[in-house]
N, CA and C of each residue as an Amber inpcrd file, in Angstrom:
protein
   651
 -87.5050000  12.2350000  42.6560000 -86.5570000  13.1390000  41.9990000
 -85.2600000  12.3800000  41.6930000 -84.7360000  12.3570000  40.1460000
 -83.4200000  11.6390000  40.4420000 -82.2780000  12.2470000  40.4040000
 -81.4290000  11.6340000  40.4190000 -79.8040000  12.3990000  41.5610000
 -79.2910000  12.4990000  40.2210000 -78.1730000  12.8440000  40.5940000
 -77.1500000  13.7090000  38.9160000 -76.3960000  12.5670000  38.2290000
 -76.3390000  11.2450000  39.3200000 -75.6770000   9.8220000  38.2920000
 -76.9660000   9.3820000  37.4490000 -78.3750000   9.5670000  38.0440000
 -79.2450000   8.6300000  37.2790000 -79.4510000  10.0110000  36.0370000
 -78.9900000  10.9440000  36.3120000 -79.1830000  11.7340000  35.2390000
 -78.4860000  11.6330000  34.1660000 -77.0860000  11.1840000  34.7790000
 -75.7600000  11.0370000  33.5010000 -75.9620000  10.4730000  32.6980000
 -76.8170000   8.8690000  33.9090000 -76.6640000   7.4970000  32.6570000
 -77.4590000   7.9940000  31.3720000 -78.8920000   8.4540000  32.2170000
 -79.8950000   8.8810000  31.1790000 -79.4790000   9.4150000  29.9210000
 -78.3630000  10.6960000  30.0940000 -78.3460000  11.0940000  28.8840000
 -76.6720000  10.7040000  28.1180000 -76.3500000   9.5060000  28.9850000
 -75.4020000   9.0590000  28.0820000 -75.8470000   8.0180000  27.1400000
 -76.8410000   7.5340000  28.0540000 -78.1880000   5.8650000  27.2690000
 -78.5980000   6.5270000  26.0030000 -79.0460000   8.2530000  26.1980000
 -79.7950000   8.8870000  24.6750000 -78.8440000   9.1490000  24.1040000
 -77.2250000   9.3010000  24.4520000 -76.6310000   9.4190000  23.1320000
 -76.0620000   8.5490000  22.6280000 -75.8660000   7.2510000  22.6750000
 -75.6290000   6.1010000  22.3540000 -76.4690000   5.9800000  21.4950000
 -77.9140000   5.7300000  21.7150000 -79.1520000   5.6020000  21.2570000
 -79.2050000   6.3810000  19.6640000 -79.0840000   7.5880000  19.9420000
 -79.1350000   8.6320000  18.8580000 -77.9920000   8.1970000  18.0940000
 -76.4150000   7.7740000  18.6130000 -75.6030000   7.5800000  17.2470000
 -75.6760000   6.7220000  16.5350000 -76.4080000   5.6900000  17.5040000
 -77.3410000   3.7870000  16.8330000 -77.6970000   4.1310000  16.0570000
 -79.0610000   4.9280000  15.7250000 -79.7650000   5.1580000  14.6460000
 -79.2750000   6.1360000  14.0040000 -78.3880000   6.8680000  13.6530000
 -77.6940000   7.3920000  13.2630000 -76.5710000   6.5700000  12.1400000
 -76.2510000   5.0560000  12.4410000 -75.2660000   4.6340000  12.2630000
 -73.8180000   4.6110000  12.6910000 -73.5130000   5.3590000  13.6380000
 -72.8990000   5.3690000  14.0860000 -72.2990000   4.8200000  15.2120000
 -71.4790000   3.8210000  15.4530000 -70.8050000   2.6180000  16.3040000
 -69.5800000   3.3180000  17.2170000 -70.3240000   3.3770000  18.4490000
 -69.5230000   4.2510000  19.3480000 -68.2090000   3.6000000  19.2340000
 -68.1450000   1.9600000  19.1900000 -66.6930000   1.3010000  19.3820000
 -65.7930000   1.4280000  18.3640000 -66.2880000   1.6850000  17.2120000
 -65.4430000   1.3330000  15.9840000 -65.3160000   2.5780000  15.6680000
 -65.6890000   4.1480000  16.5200000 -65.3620000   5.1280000  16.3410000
 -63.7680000   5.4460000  17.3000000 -64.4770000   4.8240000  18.3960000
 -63.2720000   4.9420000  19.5570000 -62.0820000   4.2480000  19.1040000
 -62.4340000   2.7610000  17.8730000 -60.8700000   2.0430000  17.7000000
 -60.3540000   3.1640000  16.6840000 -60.9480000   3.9980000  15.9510000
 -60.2540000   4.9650000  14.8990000 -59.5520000   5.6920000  15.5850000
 -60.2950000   6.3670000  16.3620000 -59.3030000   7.5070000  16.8860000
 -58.2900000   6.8830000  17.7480000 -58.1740000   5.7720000  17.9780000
 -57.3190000   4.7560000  18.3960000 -55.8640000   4.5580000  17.5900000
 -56.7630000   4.1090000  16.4950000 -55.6600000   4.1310000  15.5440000
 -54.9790000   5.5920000  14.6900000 -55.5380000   6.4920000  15.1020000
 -55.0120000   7.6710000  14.7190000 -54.2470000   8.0480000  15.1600000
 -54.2470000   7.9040000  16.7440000 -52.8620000   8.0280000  17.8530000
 -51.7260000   7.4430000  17.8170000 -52.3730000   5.8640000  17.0500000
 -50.6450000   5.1920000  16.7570000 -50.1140000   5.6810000  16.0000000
 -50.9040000   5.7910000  14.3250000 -50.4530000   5.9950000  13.1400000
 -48.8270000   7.4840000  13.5750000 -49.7900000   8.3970000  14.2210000
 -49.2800000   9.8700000  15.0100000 -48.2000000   9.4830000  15.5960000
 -47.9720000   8.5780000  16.3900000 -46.8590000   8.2170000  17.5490000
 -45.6410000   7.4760000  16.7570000 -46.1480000   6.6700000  15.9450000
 -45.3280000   6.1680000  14.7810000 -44.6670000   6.9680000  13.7480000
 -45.3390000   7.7430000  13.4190000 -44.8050000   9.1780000  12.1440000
 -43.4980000   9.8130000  13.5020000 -43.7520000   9.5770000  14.5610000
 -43.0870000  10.8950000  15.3310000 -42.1870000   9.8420000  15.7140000
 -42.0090000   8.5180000  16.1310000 -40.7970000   7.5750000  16.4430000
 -40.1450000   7.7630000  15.2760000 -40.3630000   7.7010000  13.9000000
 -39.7230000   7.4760000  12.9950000 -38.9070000   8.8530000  12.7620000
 -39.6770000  10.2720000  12.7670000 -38.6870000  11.2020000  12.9310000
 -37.5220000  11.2580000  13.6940000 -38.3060000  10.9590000  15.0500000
 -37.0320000  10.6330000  15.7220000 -35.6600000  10.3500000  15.6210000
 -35.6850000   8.8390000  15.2470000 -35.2120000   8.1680000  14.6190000
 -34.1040000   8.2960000  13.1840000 -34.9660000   9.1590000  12.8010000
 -34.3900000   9.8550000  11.6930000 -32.9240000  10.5450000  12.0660000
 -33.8680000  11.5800000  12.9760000 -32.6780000  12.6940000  13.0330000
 -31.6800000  12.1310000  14.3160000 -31.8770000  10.6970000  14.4560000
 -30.8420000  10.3520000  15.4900000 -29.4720000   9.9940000  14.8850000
 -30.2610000   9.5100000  13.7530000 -29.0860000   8.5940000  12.6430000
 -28.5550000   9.6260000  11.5770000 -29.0840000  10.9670000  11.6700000
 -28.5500000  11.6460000  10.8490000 -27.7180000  12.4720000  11.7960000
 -27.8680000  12.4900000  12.6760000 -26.8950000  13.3380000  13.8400000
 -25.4460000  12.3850000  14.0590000 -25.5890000  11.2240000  14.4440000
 -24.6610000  10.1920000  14.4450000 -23.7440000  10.5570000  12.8350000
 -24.0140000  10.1890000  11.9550000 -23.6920000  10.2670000  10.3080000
 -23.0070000  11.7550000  10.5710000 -23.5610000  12.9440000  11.2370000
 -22.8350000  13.8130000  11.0580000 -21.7850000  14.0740000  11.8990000
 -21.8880000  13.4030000  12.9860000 -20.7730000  12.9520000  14.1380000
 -19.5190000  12.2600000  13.8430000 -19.6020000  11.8030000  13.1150000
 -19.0830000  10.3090000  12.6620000 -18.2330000  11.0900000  11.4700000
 -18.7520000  11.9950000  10.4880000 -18.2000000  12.5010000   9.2100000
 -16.9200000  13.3270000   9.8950000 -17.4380000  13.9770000  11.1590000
 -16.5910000  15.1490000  11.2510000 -14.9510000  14.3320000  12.1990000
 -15.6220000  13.2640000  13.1080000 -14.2610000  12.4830000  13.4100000
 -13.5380000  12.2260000  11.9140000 -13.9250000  11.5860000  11.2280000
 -13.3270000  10.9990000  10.1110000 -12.5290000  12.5820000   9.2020000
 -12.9460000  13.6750000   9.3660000 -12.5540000  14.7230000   8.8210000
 -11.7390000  15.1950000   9.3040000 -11.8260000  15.1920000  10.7320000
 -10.8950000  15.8850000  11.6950000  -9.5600000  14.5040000  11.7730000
  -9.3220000  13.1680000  11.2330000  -8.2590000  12.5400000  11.5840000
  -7.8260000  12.7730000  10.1740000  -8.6180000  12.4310000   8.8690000
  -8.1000000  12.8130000   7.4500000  -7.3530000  14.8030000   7.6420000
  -7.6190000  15.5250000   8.1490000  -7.3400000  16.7390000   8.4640000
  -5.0500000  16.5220000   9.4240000  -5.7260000  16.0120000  10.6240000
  -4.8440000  15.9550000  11.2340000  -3.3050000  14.7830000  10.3810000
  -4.0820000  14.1390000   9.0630000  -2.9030000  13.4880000   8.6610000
  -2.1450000  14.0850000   7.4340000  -2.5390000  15.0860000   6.9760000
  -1.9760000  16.0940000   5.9530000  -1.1780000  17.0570000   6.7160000
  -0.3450000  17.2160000   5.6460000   0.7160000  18.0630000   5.8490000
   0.6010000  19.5620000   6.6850000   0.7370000  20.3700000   6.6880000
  -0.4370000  21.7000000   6.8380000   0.0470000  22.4230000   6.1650000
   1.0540000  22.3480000   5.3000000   1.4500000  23.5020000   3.7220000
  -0.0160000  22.8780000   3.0890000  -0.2650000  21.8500000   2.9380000
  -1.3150000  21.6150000   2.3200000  -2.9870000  22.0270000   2.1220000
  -3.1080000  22.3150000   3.7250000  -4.0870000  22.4270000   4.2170000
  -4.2160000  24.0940000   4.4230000  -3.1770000  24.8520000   4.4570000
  -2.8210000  26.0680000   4.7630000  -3.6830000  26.9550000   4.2020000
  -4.8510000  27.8560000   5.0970000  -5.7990000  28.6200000   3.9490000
  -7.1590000  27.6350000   3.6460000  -7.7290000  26.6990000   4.0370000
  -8.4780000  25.8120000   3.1310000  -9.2070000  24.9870000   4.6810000
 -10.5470000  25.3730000   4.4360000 -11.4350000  24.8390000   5.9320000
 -12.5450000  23.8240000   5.4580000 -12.6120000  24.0220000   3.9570000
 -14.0450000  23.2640000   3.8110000 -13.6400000  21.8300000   3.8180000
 -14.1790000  20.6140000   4.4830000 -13.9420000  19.4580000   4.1000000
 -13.8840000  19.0110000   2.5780000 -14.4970000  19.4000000   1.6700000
 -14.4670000  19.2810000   0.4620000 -12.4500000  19.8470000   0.1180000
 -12.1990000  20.4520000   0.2290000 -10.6850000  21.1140000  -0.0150000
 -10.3330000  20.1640000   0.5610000 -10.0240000  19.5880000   1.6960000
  -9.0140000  18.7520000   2.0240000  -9.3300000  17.3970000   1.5970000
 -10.2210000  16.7920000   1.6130000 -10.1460000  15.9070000   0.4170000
  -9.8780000  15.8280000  -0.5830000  -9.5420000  16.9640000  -1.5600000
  -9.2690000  17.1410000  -2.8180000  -7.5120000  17.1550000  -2.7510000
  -7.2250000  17.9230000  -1.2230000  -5.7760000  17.8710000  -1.2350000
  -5.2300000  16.1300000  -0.6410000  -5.9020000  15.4820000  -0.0590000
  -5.7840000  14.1190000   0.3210000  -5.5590000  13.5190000  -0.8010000
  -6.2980000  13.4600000  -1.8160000  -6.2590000  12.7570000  -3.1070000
  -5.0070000  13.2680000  -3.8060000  -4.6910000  14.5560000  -3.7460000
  -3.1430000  14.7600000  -4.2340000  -2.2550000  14.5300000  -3.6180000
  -2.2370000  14.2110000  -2.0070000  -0.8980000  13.7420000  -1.2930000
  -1.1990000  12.1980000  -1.2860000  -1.9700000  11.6800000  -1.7880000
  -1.7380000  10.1570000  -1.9300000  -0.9880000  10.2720000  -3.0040000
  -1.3860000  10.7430000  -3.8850000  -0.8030000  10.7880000  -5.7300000
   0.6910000  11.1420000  -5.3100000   1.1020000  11.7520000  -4.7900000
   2.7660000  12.4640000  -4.0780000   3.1300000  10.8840000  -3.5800000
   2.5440000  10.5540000  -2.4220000   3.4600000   9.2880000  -1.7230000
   3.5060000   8.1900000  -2.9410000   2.3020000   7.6160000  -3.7040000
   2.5460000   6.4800000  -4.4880000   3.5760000   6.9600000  -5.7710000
   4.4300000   8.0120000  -5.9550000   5.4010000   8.2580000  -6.6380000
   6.0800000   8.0980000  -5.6690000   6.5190000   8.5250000  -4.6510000
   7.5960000   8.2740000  -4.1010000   7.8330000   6.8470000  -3.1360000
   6.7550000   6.2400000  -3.2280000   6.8870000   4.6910000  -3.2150000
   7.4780000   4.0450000  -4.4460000   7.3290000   4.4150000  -5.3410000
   7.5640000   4.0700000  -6.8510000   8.8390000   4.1010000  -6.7720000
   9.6700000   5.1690000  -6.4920000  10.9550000   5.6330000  -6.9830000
  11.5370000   5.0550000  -5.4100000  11.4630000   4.4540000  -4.3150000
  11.7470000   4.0120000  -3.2340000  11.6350000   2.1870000  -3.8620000
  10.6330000   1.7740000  -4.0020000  10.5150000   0.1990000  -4.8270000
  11.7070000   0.2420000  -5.9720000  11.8790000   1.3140000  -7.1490000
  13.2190000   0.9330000  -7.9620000  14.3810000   0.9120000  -7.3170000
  14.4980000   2.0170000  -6.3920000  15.6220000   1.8230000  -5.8840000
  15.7480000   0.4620000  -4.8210000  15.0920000  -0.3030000  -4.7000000
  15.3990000  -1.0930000  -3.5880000  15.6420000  -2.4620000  -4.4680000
  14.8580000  -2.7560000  -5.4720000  15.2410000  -3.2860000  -6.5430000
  17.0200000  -3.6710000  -7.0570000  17.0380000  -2.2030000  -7.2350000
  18.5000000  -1.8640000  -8.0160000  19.8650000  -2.6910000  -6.4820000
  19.1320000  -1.9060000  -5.6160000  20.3050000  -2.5070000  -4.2320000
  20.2330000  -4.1190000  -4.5780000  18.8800000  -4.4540000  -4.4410000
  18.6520000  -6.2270000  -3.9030000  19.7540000  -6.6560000  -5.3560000
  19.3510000  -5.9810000  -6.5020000  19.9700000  -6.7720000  -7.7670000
  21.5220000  -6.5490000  -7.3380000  22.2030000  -5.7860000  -7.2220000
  23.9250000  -5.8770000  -6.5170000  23.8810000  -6.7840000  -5.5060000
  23.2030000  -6.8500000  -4.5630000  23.3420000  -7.6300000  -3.5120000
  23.6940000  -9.1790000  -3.9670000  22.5200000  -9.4470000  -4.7730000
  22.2360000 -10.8780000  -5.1090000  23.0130000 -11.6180000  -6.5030000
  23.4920000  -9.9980000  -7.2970000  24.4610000 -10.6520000  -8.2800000
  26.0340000  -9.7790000  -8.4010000  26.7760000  -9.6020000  -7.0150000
  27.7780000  -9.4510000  -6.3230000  27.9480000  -9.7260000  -5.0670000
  28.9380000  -9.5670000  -4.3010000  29.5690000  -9.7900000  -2.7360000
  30.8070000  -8.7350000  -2.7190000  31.2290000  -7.6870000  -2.3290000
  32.3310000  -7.0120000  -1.5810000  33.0960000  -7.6270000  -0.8930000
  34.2200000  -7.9230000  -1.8850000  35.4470000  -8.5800000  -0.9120000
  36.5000000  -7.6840000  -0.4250000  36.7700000  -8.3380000   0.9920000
  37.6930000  -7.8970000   1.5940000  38.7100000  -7.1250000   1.2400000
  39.1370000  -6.3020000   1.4640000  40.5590000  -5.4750000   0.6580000
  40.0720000  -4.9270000  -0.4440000  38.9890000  -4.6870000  -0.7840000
  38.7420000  -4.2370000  -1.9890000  37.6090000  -2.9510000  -1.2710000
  38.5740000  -1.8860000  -0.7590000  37.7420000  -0.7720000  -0.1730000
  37.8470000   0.6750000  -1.1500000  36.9490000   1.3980000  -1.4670000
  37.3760000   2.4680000  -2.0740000  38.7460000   3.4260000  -1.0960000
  39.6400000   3.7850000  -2.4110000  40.4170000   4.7960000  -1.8120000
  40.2000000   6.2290000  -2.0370000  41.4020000   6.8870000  -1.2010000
  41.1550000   8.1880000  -1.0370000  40.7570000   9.2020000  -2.4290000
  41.1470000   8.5200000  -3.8170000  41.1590000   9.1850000  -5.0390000
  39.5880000   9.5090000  -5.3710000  39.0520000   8.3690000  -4.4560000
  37.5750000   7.8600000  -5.1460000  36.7820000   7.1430000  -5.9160000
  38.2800000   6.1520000  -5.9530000  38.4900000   5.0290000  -6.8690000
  36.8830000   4.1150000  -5.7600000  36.0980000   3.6210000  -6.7240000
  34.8990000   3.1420000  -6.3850000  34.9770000   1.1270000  -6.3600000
  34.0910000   0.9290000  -5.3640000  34.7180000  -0.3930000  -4.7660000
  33.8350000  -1.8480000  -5.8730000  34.8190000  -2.8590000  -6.1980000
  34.4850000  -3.2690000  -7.3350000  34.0470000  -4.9330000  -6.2670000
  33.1200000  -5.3070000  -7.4460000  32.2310000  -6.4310000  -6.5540000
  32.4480000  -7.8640000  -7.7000000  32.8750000  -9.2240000  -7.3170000
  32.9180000 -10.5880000  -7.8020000  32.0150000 -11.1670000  -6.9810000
  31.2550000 -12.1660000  -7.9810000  30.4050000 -13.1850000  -7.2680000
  30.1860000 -14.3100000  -8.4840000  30.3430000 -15.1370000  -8.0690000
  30.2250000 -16.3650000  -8.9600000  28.6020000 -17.4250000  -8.8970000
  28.0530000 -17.9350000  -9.2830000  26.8580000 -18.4520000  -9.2340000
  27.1820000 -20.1190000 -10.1710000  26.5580000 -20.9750000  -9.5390000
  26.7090000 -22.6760000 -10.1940000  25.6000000 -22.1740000 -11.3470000
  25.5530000 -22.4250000 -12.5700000  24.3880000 -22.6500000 -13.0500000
  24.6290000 -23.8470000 -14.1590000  23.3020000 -24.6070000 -14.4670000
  23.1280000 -25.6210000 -15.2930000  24.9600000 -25.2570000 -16.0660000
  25.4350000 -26.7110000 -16.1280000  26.1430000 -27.1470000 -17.4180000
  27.4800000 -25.8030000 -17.2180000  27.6820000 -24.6570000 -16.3960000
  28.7230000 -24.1000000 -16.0360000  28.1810000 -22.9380000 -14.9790000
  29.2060000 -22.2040000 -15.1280000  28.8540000 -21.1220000 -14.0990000
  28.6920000 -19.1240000 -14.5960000  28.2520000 -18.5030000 -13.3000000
  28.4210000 -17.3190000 -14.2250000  28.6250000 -16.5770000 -13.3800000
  29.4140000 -15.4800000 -14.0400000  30.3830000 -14.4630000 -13.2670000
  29.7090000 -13.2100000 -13.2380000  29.1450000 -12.8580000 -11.8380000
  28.5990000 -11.0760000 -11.8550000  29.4950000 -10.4920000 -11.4670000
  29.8710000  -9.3690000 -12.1850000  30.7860000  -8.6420000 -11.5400000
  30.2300000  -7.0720000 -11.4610000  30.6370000  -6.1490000 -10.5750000
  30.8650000  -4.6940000 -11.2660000  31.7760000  -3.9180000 -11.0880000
  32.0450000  -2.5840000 -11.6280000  33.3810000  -2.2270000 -10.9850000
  33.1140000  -0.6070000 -11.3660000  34.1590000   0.1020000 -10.9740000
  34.1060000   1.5750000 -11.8140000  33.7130000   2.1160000 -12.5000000
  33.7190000   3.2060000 -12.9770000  33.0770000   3.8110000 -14.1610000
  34.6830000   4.1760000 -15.2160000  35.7040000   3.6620000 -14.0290000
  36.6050000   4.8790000 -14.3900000  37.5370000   3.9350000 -15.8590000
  38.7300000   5.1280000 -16.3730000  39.1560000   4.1650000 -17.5590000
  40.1950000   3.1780000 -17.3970000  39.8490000   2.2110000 -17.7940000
  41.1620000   1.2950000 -17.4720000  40.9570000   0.6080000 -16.0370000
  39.7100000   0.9580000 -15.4430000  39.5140000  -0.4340000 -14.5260000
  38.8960000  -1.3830000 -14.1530000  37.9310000  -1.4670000 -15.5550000
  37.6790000  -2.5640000 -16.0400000  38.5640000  -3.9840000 -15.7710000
  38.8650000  -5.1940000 -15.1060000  39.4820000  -6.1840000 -15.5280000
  38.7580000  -7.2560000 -16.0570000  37.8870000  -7.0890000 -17.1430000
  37.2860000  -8.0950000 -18.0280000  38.2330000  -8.9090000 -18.6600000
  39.2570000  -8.5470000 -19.5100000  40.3480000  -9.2300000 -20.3140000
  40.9560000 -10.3560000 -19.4950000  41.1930000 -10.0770000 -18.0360000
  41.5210000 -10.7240000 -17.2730000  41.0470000 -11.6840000 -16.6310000
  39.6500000 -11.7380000 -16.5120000  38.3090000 -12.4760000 -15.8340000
  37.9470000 -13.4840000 -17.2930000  38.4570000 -12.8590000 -18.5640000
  38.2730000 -13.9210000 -19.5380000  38.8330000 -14.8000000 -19.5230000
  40.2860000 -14.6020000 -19.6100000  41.7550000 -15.1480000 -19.4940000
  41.6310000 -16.0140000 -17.9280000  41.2550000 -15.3950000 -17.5080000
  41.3560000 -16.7760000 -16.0870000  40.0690000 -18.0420000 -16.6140000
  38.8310000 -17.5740000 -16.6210000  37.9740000 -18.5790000 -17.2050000
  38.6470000 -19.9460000 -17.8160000  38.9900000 -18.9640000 -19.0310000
  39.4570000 -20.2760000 -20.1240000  40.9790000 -20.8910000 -19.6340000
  41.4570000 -20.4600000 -18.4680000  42.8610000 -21.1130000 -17.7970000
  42.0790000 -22.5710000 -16.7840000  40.7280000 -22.0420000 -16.4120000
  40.0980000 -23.1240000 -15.5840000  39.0180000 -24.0080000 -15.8700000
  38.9980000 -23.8160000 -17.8380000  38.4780000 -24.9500000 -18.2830000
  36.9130000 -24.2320000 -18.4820000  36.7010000 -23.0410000 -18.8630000
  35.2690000 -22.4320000 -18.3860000  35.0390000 -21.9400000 -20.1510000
  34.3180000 -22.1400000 -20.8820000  33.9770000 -21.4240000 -22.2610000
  32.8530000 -20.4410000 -22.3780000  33.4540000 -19.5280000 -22.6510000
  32.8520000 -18.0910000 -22.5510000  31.8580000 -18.3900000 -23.3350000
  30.5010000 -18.3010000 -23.0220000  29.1760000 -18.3810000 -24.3650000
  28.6950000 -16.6560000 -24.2860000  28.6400000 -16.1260000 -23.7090000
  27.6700000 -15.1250000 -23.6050000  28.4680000 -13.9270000 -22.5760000
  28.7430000 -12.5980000 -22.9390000  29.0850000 -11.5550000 -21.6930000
  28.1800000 -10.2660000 -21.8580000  27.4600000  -9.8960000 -21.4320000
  26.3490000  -8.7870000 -21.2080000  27.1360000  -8.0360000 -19.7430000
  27.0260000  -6.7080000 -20.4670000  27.8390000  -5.3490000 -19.7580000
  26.8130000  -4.2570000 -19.7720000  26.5510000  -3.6700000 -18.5840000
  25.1850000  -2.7250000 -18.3210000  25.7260000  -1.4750000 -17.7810000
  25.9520000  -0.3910000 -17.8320000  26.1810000   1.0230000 -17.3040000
  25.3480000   1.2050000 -16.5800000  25.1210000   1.7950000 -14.8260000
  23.9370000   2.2300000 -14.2600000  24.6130000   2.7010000 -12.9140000
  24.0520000   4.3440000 -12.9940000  24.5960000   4.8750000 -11.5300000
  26.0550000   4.8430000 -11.8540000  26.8580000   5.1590000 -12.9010000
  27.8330000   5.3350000 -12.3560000  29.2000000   4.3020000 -12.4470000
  27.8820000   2.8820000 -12.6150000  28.8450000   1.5260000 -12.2620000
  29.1080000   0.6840000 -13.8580000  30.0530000  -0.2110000 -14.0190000
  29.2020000  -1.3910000 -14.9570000  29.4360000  -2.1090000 -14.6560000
  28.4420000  -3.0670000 -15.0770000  27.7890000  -4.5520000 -14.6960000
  28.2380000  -5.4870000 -15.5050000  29.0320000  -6.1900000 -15.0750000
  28.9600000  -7.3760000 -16.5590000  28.3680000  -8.9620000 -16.1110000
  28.1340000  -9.3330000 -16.9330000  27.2840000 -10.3910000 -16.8000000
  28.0950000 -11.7850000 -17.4270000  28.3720000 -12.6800000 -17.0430000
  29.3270000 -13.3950000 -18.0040000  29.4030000 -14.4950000 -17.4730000
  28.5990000 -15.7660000 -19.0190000  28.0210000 -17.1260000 -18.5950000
  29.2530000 -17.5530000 -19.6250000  29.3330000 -19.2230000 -19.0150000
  30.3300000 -19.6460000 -19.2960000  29.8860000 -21.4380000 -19.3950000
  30.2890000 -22.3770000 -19.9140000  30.0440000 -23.3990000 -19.8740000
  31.1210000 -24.5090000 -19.4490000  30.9780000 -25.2530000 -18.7210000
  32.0370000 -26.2840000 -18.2270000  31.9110000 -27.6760000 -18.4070000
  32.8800000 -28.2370000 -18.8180000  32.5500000 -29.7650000 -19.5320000
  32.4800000 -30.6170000 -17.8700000  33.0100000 -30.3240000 -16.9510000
  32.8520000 -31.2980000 -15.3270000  32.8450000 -30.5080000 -14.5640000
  31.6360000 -30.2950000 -14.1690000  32.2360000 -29.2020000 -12.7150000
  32.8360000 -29.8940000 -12.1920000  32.3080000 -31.0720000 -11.5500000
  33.4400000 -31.7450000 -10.5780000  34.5820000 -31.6040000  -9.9780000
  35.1150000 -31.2900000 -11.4780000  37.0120000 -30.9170000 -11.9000000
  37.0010000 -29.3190000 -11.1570000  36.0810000 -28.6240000 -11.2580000
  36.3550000 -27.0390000 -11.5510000  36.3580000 -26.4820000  -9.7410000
  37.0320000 -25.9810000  -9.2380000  37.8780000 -25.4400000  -8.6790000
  37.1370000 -24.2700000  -7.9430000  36.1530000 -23.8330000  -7.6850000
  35.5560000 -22.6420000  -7.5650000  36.1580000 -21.1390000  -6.6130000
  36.7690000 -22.5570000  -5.5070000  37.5240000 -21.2950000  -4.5590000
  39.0920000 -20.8560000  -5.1400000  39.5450000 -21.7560000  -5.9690000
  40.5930000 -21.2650000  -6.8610000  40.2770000 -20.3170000  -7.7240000
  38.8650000 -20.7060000  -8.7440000  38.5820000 -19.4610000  -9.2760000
  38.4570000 -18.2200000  -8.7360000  37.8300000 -18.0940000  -7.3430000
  37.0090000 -16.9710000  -6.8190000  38.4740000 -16.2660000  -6.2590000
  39.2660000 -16.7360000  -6.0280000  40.8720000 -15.9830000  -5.8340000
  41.6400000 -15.7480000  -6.8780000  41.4360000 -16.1520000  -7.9580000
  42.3310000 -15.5470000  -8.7640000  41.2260000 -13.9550000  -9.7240000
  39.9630000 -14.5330000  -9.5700000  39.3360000 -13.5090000 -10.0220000
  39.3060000 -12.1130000  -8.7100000  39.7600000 -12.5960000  -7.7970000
  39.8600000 -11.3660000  -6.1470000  41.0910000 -10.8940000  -6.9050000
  42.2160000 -11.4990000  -7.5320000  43.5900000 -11.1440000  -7.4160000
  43.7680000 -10.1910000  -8.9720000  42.7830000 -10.1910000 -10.1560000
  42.4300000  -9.7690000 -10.9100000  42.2120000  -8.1480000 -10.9410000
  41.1540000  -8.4560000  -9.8950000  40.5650000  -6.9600000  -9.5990000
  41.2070000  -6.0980000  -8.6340000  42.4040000  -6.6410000  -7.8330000
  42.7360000  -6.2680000  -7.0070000  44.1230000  -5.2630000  -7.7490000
  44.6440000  -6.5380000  -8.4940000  46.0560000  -5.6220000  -9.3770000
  45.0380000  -4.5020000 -10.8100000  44.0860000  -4.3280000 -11.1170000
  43.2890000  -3.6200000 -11.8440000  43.3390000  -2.2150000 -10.8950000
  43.2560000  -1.9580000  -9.8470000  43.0050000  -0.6880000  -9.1220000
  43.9610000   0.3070000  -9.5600000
């Protein structure tokens, strides 16, 4: 009588047997469904995967929303939740600051240009009337020199006539005087040509042109 293992083999031997002639290859059935499990395990890493990097991406959007959020104004933002709105208002408060960078760059311009073509001398402070404080500066250039000045707006305190008249007392020939209105002020500009500097005197000039503007007030 045989026992229930010699029975197993038996009818595991006939079904082997039967899928043989059958055509059927127990091994190259077992590597399929083999490979069906990866193909499966692979489709499902890659979901994974997916929605890891799309969770991150949406993590990531809402920091970046919430610091673009926190750097606007909140008149701006006032009323308005969708990220789409505050980007639209971001793009208009950039457009706001690069104008008022604009108009911050001319004006700094306009200062550096007084700075660099005047000096504020001593004793020459506005007074109580509102009489506005007038600026000499002299510059070497090729073959003579040139006189920036500015002064008032007001009438009669202008001392150009005077700044001419000293020139040509110190040997200086007026070629060129350019006079600019701005803010209030004018500018004159005034090149001059000199046969020796050598000869020419500059701190003599630069005091009698102080003493110019000074009796002009």
């Amino acid at each position: 009588m045989l026992s229930e293992r010699d029975t197993y083999i038996i009818e595991q031997d006939l079904i082997l047997r039967q899928e043989s002639v059958e055509g059927s290859d127990p091994r190259q059935k077992m590597a399929e469904e083999n490979q069906h499990i990866i193909l499966a395990t692979s489709d499902n890493d890659e979901k994974i995967i997916r929605r890891e990097v799309e969770k991150q991406r949406r993590t990531y959007m809402s920091i970046l929303c919430a610091s673009l959020r926190s750097s606007l104004p909140f008149d701006l933002i006032k009323g308005k939740r969708s990220a789409s709105d505050h980007i639209g208002e971001a793009v208009n408060y950039i457009k706001i600051l690069k104008q008022n960078i604009s108009a911050l760059q001319i004006k700094r311009d306009r200062l550096k240009e007084m700075v660099n073509s005047s000096s504020v001398k001593t004793g020459v402070e506005p007074d109580h009337s509102g009489s506005i404080v007038k600026c000499v500066n002299i510059n070497l250039i090729p073959g003579g020199v040139e006189i920036a000045m500015c002064s008032g707006f007001k009438k009669g305190s202008s001392p150009l006539s005077e700044l001419m008249e000293i020139l040509l007392q110190e040997g200086c020939d007026v070629v060129s005087c350019v006079s600019t209105h701005a803010n209030g002020r004018i500018f004159y500009t005034v090149k001059s040509e000199v046969e020796d500097l050598t000869r020419l005197d500059l701190d003599k000039l630069q005091n009698k042109l102080d003493q110019a503007i000074l009796s002009s007030r």
